[in-house]
C-alpha positions in Angstrom: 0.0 0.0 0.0 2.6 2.7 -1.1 2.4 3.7 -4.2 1.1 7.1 -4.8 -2.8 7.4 -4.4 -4.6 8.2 -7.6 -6.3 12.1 -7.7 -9.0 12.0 -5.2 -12.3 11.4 -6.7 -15.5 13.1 -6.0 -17.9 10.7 -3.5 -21.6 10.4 -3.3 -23.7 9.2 -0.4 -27.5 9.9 0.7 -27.0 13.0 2.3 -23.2 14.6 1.6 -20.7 15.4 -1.9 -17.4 14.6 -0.7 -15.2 16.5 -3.0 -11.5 17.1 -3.1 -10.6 20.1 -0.8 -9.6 23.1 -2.4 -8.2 26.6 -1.7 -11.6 28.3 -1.5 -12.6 25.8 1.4 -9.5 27.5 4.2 -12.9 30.6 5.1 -14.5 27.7 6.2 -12.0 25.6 7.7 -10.8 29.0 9.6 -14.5 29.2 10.5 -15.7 25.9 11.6 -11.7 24.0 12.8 -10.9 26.5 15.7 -13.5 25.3 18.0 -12.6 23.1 21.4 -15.6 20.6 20.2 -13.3 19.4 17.1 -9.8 20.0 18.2 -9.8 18.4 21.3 -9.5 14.8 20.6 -7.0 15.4 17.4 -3.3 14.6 17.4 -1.2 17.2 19.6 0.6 18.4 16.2 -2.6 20.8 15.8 -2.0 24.1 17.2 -3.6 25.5 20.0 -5.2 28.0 20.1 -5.6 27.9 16.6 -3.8 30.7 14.4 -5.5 33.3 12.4 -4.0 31.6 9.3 -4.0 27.6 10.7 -6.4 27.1 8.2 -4.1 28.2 5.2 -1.0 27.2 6.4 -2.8 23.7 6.5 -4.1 23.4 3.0 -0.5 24.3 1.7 0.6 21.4 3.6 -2.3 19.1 2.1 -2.5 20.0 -1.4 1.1 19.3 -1.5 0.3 15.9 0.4 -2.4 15.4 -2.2 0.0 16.3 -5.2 2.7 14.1 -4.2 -0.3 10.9 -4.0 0.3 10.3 -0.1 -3.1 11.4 1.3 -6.5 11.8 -0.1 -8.5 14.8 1.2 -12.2 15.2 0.9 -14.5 18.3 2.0 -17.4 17.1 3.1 -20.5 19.3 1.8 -24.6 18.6 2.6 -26.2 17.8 -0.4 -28.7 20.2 -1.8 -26.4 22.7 -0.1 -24.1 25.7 -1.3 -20.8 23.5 -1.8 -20.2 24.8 1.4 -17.0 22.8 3.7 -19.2 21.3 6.8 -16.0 19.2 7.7 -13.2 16.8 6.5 -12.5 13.7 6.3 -8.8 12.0 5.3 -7.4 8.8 4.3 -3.8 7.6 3.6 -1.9 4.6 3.1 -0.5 2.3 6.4 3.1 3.0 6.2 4.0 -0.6 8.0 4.1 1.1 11.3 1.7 3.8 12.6 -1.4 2.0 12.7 -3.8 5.2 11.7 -5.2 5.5 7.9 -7.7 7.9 8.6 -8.8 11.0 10.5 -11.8 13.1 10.1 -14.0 16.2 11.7 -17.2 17.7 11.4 -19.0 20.9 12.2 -20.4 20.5 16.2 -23.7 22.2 14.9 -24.1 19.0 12.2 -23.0 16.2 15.7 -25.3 13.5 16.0 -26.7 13.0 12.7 -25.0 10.1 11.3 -23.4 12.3 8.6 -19.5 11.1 9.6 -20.5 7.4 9.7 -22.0 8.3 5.8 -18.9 9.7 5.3 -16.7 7.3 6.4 -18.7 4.3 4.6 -18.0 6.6 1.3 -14.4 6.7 1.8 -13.9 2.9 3.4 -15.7 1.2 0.1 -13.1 3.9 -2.0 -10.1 2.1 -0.2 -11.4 -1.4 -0.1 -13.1 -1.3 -3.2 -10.9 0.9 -5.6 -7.4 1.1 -3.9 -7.6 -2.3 -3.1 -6.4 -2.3 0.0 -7.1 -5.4 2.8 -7.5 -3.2 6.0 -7.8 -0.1 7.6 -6.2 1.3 11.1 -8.2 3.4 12.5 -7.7 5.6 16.0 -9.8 7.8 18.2 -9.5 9.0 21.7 -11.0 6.8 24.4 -13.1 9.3 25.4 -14.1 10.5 22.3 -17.0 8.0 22.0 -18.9 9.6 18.8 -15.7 8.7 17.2 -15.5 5.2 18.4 -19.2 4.3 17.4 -18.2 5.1 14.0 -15.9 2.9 14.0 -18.1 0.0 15.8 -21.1 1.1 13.5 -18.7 -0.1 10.4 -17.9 -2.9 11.9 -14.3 -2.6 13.2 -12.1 -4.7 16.0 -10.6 -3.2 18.7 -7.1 -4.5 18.8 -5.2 -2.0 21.7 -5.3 0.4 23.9 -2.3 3.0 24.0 -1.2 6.0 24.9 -1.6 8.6 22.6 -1.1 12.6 22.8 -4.0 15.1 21.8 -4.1 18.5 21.9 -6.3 18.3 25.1 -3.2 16.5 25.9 -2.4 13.1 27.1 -5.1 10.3 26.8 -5.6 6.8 26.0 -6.3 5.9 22.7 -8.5 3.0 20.9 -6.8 1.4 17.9 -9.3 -0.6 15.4 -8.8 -2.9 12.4 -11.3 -2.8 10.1 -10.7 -6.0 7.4 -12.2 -5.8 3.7 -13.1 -8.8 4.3 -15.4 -8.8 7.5 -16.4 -5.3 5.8 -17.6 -6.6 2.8 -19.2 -9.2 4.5 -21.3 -6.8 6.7 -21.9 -4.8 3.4 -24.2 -8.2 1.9 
């Protein structure tokens, strides 16, 4: 699973238009990112508090990811909507040792509507199902439980517990495997 990812294609579910980020989405990014609700439980490499240009300095850094084929970075948008960013979600190739393919936010005001587990079906049957790839690592924060019932909702095994750093600091972390296998399977 290292060769460079293909351009990232524009996904459909029910209710979202995951498209390739772009430029125009860092007003919303700046917007929606800086907010204790989706920082929290992210890796401690986010700054915090977040700077007044965090959002661009970040979309340099991922287009060039993007470019170079070593991540794939969706905007996630409501359908029916304006285009509008409501929240990101990210995949990338297991490098043989950091067990963590995918990482992903969303707006607090959209919480609780299933729209991330949508989103994350869209771009799990992408990898399985056009990348090819046999499994997915997948991490969230303990105590970040919306998180974790995504990952139980799609059907993935815990496998550890370790500990991780956030930016709300220190904190054990849940590591899942979800197989393409026991996916598809699930899937019918």
């Amino acid at each position: 699973m290292t060769d460079p990812l293909p351009p990232t294609p524009v996904l459909e579910t029910a209710r979202l238009i995951l498209r390739p980020i772009e430029a125009r989405d860092i007003p919303a990014v700046q917007r929606i990112f800086p907010q204790w609700e989706v920082v929290r439980w992210l890796h401690a490499g986010v700054p915090w508090p977040y700077p007044d240009d965090g959002a661009a300095t970040n979309m340099t850094q991922c287009l060039e990811q993007r470019a170079k084929g070593e991540r794939a970075f969706w905007a996630l948008t409501l359908k029916g909507g304006d285009d509008t960013l409501a929240g990101r979600i990210d995949l990338w190739p297991f490098d043989g040792e950091k067990r963590d393919m995918r990482g992903f936010w969303l707006d607090p005001a959209l919480h609780g509507r299933g729209l991330m587990t949508e989103a994350a079906e869209a771009v799990t049957a992408y990898a399985f199902e056009v990348l090819g790839w046999p499994f997915l690592y997948l991490t969230n924060a303990v105590a970040n439980r919306a998180s974790g019932r995504v990952k139980e909702k799609q059907g993935a095994e815990l496998v550890a517990i370790e500990a991780r750093d956030y930016v709300g600091g220190p904190a054990e972390g849940q590591v899942w495997r979800l197989d393409r296998d026991a996916w598809r399977a699930r899937q019918g």
